[in-house]
Backbone of each chain as nested JSON, in Angstrom:
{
  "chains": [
    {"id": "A", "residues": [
      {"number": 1, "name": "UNK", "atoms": {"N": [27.129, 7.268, 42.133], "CA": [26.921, 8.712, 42.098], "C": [27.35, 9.248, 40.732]}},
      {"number": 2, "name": "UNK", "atoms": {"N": [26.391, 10.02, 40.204], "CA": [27.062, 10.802, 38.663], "C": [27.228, 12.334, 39.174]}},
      {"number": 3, "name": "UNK", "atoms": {"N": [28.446, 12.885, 38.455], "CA": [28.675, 14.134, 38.207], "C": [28.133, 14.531, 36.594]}},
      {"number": 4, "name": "UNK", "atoms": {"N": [27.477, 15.561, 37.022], "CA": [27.549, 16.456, 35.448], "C": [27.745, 17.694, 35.364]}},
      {"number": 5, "name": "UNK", "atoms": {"N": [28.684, 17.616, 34.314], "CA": [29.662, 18.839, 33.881], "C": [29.121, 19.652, 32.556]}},
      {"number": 6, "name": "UNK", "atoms": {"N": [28.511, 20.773, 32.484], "CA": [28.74, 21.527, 31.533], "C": [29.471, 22.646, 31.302]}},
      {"number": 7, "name": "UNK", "atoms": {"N": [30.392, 22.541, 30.28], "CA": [31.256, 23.38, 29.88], "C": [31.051, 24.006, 28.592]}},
      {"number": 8, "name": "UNK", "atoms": {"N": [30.961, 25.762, 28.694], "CA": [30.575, 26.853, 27.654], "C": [31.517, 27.867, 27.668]}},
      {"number": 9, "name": "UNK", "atoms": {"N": [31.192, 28.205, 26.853], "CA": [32.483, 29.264, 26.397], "C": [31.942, 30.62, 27.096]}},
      {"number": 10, "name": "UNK", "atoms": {"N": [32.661, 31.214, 27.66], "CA": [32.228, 32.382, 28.228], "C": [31.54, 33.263, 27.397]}},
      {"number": 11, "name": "UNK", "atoms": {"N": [30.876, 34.141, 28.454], "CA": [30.073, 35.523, 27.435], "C": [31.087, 36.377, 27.337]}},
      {"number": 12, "name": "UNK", "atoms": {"N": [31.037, 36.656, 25.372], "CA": [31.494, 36.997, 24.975], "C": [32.771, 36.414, 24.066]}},
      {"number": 13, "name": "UNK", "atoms": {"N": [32.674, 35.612, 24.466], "CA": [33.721, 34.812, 23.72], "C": [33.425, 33.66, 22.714]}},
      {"number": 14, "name": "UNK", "atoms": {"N": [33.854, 34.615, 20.815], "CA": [32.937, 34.151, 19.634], "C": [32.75, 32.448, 19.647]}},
      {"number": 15, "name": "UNK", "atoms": {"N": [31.459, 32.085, 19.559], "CA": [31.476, 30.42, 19.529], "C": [31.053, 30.328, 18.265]}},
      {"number": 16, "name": "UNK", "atoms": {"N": [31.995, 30.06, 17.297], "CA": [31.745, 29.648, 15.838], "C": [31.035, 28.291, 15.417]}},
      {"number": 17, "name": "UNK", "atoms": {"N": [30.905, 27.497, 16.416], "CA": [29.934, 26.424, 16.355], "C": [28.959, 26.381, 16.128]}},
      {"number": 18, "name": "UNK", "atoms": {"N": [28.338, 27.383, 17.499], "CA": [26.803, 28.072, 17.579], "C": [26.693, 28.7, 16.475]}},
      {"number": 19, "name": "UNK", "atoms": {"N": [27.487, 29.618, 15.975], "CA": [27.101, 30.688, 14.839], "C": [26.672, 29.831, 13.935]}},
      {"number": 20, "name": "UNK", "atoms": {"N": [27.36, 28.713, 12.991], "CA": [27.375, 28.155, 11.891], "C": [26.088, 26.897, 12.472]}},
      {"number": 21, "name": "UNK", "atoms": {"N": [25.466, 26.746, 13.665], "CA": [24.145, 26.206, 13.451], "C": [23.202, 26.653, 13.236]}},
      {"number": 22, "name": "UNK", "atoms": {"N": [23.657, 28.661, 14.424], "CA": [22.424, 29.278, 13.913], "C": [21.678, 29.4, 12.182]}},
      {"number": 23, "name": "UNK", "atoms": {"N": [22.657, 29.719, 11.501], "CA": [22.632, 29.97, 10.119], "C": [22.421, 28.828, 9.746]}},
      {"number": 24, "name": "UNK", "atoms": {"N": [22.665, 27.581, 9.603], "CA": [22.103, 26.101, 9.077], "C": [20.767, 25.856, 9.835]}},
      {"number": 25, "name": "UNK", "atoms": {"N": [20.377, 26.481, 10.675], "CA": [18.46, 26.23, 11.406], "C": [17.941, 27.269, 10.477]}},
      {"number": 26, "name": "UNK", "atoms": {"N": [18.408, 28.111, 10.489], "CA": [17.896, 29.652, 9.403], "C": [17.451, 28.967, 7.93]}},
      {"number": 27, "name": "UNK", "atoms": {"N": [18.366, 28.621, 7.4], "CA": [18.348, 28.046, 6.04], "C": [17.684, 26.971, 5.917]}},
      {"number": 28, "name": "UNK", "atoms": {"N": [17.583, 25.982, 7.309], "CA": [16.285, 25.473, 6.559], "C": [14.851, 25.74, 7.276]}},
      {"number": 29, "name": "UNK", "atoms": {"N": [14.938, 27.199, 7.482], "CA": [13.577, 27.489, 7.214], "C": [13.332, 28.115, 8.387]}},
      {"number": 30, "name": "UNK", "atoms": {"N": [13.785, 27.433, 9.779], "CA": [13.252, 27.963, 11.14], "C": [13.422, 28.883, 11.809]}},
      {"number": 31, "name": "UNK", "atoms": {"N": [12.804, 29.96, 11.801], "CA": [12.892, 31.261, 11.978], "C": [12.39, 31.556, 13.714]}},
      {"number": 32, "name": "UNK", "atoms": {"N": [13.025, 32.894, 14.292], "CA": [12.367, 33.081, 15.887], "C": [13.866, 32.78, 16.552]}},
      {"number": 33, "name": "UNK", "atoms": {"N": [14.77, 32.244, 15.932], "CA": [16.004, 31.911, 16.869], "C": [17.179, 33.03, 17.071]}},
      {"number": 34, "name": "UNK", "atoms": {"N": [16.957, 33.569, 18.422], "CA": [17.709, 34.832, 18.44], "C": [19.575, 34.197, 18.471]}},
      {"number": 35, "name": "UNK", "atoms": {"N": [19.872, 33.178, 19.156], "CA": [21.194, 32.867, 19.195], "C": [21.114, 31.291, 19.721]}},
      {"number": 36, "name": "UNK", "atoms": {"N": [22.28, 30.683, 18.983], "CA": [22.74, 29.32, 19.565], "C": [23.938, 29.175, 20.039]}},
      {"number": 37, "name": "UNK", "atoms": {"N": [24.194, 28.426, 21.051], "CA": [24.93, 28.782, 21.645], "C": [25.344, 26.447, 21.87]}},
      {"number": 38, "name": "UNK", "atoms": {"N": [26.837, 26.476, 22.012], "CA": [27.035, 24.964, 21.6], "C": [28.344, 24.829, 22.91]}},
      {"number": 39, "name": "UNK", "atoms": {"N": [28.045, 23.826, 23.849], "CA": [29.059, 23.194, 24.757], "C": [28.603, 22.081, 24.917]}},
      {"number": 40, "name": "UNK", "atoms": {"N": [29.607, 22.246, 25.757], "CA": [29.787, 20.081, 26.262], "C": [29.432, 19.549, 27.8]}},
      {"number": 41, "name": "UNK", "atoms": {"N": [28.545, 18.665, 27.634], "CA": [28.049, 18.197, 29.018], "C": [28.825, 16.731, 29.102]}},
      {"number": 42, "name": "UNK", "atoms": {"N": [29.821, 16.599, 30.228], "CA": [29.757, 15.464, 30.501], "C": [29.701, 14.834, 31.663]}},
      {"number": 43, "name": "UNK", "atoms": {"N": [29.472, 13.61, 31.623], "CA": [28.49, 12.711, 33.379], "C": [29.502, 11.704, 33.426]}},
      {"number": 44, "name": "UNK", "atoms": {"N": [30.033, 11.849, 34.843], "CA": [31.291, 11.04, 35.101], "C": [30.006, 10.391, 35.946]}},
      {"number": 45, "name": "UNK", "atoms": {"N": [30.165, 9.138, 35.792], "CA": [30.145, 7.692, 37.228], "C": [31.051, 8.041, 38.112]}},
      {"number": 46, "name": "UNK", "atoms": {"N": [31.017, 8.087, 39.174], "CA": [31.868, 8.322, 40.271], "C": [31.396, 6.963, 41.147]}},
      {"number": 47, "name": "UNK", "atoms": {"N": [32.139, 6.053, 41.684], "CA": [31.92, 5.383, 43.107], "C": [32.619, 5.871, 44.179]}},
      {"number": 48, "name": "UNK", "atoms": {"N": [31.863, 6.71, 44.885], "CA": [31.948, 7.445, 45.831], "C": [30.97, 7.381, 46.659]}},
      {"number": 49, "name": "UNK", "atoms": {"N": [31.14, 8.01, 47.499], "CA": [29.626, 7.9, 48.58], "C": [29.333, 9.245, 49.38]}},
      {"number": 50, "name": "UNK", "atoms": {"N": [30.704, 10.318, 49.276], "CA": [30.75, 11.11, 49.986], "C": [30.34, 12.407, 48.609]}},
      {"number": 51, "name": "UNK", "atoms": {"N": [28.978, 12.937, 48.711], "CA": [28.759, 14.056, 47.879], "C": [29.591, 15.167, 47.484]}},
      {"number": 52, "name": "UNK", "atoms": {"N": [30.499, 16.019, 48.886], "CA": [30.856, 16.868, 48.837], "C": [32.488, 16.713, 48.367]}},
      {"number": 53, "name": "UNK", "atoms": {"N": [33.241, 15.703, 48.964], "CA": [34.098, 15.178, 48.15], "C": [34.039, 14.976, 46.938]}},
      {"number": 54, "name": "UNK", "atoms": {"N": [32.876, 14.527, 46.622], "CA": [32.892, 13.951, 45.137], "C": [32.952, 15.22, 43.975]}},
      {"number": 55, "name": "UNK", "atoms": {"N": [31.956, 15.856, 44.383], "CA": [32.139, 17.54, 44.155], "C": [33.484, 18.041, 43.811]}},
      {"number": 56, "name": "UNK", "atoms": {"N": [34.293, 18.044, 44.693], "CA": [35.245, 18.932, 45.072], "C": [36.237, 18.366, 44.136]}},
      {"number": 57, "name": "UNK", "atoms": {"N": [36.025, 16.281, 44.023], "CA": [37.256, 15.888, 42.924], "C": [37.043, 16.285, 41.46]}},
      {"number": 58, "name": "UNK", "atoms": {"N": [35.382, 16.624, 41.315], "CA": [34.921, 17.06, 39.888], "C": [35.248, 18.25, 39.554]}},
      {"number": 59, "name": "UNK", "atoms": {"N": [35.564, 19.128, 40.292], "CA": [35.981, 20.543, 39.729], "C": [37.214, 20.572, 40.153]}},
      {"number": 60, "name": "UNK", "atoms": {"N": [38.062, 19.654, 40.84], "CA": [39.287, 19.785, 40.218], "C": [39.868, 19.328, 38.917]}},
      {"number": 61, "name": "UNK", "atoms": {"N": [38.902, 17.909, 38.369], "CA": [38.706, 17.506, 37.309], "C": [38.972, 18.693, 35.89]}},
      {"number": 62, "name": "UNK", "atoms": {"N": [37.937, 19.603, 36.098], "CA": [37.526, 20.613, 35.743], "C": [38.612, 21.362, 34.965]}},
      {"number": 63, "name": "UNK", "atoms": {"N": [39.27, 21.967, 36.274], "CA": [40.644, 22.896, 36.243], "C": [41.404, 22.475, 35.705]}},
      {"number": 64, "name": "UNK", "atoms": {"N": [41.791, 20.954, 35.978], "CA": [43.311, 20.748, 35.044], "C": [42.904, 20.103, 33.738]}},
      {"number": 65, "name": "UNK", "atoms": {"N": [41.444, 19.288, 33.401], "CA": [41.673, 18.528, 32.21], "C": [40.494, 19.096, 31.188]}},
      {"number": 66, "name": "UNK", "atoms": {"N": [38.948, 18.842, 31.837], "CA": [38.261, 19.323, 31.461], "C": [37.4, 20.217, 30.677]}},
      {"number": 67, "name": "UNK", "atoms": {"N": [38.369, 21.474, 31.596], "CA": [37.647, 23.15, 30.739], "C": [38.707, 23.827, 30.756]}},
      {"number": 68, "name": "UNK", "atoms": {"N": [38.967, 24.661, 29.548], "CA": [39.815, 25.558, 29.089], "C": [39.56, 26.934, 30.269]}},
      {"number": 69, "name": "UNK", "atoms": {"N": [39.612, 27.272, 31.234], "CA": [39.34, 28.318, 32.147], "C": [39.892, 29.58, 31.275]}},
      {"number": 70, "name": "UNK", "atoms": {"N": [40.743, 29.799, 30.322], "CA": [40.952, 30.951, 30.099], "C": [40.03, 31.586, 29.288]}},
      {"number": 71, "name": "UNK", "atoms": {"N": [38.89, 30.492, 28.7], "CA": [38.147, 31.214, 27.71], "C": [36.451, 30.265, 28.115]}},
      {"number": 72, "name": "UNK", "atoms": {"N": [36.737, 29.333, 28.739], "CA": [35.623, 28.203, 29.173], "C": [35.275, 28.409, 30.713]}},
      {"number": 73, "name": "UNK", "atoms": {"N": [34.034, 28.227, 30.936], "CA": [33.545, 28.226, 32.037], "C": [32.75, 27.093, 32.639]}},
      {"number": 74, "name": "UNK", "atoms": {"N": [32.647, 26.611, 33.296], "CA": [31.9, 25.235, 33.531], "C": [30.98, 24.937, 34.882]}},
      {"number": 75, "name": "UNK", "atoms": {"N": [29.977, 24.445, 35.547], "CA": [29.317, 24.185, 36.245], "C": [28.887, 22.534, 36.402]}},
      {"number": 76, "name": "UNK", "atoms": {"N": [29.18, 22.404, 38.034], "CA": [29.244, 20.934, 38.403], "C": [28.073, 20.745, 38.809]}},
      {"number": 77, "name": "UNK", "atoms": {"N": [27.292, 19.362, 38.755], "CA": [26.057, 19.365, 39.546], "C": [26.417, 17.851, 40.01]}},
      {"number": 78, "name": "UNK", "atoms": {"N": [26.239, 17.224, 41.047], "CA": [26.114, 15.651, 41.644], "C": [24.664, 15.449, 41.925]}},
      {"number": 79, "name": "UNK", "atoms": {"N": [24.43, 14.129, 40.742], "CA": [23.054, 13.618, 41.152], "C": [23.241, 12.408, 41.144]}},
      {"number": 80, "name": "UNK", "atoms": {"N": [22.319, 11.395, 42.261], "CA": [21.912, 10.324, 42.537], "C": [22.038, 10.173, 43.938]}}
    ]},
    {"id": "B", "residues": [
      {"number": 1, "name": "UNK", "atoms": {"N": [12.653, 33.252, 25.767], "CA": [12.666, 31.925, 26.013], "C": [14.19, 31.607, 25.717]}},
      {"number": 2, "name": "UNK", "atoms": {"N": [14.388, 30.509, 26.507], "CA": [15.481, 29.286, 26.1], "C": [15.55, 28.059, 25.872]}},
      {"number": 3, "name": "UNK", "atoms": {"N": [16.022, 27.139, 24.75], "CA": [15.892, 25.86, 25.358], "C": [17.239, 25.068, 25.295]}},
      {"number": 4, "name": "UNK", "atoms": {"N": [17.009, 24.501, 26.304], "CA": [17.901, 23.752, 26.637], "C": [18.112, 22.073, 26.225]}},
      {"number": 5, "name": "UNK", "atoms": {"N": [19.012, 21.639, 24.602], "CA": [19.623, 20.53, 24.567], "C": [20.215, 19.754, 24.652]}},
      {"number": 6, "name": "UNK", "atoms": {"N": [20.368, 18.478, 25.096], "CA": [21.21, 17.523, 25.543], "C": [20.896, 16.809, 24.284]}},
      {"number": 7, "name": "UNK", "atoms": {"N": [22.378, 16.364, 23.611], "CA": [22.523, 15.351, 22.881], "C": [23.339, 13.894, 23.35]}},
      {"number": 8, "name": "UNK", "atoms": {"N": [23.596, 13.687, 23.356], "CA": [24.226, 12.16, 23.997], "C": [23.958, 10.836, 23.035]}},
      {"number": 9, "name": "UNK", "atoms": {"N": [25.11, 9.903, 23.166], "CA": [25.451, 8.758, 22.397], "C": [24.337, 8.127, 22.813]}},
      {"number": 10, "name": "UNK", "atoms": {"N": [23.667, 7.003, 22.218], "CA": [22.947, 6.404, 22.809], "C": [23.655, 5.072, 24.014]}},
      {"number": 11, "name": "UNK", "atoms": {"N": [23.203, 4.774, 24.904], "CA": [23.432, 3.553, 25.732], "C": [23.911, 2.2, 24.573]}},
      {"number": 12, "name": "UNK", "atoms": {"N": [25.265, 2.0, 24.542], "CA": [25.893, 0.678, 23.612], "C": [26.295, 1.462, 22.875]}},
      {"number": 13, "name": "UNK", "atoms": {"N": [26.424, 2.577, 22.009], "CA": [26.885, 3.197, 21.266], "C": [28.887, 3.515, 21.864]}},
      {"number": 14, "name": "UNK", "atoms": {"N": [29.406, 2.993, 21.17], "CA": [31.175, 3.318, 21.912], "C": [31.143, 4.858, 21.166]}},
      {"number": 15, "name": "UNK", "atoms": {"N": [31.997, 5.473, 23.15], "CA": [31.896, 6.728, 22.916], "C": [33.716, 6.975, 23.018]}},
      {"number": 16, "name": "UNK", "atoms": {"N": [34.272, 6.89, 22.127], "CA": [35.823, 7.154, 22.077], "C": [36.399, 8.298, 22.953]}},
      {"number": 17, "name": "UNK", "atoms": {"N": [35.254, 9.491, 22.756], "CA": [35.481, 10.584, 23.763], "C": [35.872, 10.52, 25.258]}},
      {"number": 18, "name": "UNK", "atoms": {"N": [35.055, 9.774, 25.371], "CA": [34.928, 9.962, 27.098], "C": [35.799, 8.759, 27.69]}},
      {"number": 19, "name": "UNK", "atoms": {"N": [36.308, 8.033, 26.278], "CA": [37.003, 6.635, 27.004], "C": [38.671, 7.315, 27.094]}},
      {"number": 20, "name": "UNK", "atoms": {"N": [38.647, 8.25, 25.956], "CA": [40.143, 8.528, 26.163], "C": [40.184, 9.854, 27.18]}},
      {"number": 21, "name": "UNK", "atoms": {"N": [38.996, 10.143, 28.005], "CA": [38.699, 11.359, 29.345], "C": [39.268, 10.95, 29.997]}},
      {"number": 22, "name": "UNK", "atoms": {"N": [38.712, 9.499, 30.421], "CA": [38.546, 8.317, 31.146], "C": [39.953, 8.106, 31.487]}},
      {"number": 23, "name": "UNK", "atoms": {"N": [40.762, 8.027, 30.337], "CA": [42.188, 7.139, 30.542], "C": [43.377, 8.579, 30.944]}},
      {"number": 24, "name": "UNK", "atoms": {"N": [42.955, 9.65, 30.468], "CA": [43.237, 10.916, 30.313], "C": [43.142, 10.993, 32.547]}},
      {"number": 25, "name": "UNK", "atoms": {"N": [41.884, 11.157, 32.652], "CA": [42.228, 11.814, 34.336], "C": [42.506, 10.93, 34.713]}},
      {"number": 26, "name": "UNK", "atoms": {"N": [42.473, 9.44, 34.79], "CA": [43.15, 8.401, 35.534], "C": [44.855, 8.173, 35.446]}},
      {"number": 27, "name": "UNK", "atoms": {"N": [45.192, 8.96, 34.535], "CA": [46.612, 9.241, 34.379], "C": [47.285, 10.221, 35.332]}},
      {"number": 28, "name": "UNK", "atoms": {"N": [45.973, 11.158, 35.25], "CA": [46.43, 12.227, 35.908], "C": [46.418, 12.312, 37.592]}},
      {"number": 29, "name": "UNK", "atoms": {"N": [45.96, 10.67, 37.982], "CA": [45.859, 10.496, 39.337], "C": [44.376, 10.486, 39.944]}},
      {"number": 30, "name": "UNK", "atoms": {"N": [43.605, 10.9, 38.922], "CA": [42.095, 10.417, 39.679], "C": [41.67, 9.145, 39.685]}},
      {"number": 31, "name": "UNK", "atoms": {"N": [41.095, 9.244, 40.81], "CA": [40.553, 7.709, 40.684], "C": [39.365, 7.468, 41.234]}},
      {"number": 32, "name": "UNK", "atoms": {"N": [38.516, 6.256, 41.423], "CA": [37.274, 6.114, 41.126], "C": [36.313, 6.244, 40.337]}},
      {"number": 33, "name": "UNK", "atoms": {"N": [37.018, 6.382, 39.521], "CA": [36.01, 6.962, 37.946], "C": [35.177, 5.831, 36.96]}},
      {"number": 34, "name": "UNK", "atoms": {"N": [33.975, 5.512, 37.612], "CA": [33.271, 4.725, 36.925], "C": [33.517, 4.566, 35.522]}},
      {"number": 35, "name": "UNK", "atoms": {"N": [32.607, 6.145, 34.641], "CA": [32.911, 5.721, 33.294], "C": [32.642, 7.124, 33.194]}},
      {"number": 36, "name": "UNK", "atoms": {"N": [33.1, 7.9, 31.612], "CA": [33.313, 9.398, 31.448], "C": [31.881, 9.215, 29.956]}},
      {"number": 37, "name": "UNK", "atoms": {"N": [31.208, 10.044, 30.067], "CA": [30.716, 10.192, 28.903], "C": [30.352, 11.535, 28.574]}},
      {"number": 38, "name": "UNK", "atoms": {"N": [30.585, 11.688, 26.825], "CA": [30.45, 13.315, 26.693], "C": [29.482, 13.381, 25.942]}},
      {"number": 39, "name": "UNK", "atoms": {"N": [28.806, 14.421, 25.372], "CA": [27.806, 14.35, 24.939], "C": [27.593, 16.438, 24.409]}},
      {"number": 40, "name": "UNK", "atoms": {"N": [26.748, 16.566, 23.762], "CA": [26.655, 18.06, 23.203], "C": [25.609, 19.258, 24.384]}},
      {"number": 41, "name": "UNK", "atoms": {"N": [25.91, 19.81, 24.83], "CA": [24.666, 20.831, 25.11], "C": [24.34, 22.1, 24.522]}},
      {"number": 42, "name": "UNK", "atoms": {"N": [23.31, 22.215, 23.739], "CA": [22.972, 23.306, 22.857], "C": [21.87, 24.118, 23.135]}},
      {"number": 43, "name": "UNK", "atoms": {"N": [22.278, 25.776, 23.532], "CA": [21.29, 26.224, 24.207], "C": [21.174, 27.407, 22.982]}},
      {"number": 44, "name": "UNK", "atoms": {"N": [19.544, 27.174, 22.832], "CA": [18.808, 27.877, 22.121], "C": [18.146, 29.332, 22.165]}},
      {"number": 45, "name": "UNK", "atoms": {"N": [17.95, 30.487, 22.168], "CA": [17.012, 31.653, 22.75], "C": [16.78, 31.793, 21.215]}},
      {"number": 46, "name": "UNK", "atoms": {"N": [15.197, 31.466, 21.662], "CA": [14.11, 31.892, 21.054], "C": [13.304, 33.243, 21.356]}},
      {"number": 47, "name": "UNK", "atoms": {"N": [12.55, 33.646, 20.522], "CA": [11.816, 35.021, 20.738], "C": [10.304, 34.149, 20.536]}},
      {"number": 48, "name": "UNK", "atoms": {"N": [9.813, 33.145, 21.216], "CA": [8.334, 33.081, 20.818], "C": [7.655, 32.936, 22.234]}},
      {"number": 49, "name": "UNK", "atoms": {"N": [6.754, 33.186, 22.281], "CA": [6.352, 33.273, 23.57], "C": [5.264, 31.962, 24.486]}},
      {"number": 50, "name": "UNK", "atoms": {"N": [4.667, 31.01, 22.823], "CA": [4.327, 29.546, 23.465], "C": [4.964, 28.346, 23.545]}},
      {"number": 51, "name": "UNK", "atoms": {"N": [5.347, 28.185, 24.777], "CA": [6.094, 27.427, 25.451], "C": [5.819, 25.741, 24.354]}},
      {"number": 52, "name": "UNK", "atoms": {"N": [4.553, 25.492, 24.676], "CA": [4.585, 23.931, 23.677], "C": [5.06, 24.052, 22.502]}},
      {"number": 53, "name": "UNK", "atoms": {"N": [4.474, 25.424, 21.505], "CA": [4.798, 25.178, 19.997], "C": [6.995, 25.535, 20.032]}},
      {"number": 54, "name": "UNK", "atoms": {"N": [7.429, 26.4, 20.863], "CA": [8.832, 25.889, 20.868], "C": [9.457, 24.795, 21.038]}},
      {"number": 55, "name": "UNK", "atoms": {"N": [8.59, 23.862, 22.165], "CA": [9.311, 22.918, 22.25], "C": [9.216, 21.703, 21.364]}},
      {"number": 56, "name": "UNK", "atoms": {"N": [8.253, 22.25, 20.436], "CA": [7.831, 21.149, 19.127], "C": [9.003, 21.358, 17.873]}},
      {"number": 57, "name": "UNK", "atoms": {"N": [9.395, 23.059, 17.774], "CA": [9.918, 23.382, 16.76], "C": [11.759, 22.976, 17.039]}},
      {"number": 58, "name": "UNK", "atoms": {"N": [11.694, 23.215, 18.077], "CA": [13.209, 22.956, 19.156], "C": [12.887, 21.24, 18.304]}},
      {"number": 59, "name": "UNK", "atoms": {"N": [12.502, 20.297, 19.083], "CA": [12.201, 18.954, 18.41], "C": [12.48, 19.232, 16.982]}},
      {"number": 60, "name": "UNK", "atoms": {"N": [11.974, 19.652, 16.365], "CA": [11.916, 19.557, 15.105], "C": [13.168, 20.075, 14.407]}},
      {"number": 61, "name": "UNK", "atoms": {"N": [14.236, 21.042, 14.83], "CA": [15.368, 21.106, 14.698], "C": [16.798, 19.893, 14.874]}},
      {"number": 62, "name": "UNK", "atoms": {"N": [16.308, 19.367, 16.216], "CA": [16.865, 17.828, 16.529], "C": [16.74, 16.808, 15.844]}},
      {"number": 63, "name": "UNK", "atoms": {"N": [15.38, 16.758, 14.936], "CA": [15.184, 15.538, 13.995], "C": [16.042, 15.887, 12.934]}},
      {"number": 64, "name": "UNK", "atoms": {"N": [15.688, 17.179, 12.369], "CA": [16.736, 17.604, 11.103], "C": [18.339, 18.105, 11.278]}},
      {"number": 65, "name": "UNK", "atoms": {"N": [18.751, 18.285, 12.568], "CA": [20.421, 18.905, 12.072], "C": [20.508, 18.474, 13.628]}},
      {"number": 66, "name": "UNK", "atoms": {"N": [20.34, 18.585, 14.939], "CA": [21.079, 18.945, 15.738], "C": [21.563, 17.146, 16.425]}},
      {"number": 67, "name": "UNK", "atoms": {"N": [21.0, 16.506, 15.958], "CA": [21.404, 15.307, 16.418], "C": [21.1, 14.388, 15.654]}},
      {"number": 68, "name": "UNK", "atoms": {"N": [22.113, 12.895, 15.251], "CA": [22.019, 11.874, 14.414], "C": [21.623, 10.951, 15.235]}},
      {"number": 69, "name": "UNK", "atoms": {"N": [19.741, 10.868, 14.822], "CA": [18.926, 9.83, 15.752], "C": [19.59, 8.746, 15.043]}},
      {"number": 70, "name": "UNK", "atoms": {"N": [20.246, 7.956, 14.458], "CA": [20.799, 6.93, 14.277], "C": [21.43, 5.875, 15.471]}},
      {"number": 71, "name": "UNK", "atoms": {"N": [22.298, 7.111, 15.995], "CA": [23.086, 6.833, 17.179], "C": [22.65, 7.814, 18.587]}},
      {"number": 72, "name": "UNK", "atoms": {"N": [22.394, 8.638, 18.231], "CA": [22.076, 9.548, 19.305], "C": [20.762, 9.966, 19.471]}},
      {"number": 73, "name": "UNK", "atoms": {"N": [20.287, 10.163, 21.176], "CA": [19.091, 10.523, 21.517], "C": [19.157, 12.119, 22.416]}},
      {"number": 74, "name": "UNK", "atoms": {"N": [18.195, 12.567, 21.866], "CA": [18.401, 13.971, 22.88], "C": [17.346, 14.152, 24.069]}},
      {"number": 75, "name": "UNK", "atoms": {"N": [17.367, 15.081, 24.308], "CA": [16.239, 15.516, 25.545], "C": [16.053, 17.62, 25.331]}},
      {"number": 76, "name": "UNK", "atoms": {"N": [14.889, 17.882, 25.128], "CA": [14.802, 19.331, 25.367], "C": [13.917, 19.506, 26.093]}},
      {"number": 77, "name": "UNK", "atoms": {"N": [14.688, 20.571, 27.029], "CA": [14.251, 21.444, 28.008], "C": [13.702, 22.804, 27.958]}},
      {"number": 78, "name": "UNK", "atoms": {"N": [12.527, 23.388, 28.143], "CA": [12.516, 24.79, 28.017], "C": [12.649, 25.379, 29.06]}},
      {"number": 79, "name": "UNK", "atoms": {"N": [13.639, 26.397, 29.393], "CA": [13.634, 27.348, 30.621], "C": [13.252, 28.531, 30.291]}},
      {"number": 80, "name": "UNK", "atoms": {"N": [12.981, 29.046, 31.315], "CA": [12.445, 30.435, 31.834], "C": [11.399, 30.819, 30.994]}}
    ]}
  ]
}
């Protein structure tokens, strides 16, 4: 079973990552891009069998190691 | 429009990130954890309104800055 985790910085909260790609896609040339925006996806392997468990250990995952909750926000999905 | 990128190590590529995740929540008492891998997600809003020629130009941003096809392969998505 895989978990996948993406973790983004909340709205509103400046992502200087995104900014400094928007402006490096700009410069070379590619125009139409209203905002970029830059987080982290990651896909745990889990051997598990039980979905909703598995779930439940990924967003505790989440809370303590994962995502910064005071300024990060994140969304779990289990596929396979 | 939006699009939606996934960057990721390629398969054999050692991902230091996700190995020290890996050793990181198994410390912290999780367990079952196949394998951790991290990887970039970069979400784009565009102002163009044909769906193929974004997802060519989106591509075409990935070849030049947003990912090192050397080691890494991406995937783009267009939503909404």
């Amino acid at each position: 079973m895989k978990a996948v985790v993406n973790v983004f910085l909340k709205e509103g909260v400046l992502d200087p990552q995104g900014k400094a790609t928007h402006h490096a896609l700009e410069s070379l040339g590619f125009s139409g891009i209203d905002s970029v925006r830059i987080g982290k996806q990651i896909v745990i392997a889990l051997n598990s069998s039980d979905q909703a468990e598995a779930k439940r250990s990924v967003e505790q995952m989440c809370e303590t190691l994962l995502a910064n909750t005071v300024i990060e926000e994140y969304s779990v999905e289990i596929v396979e």
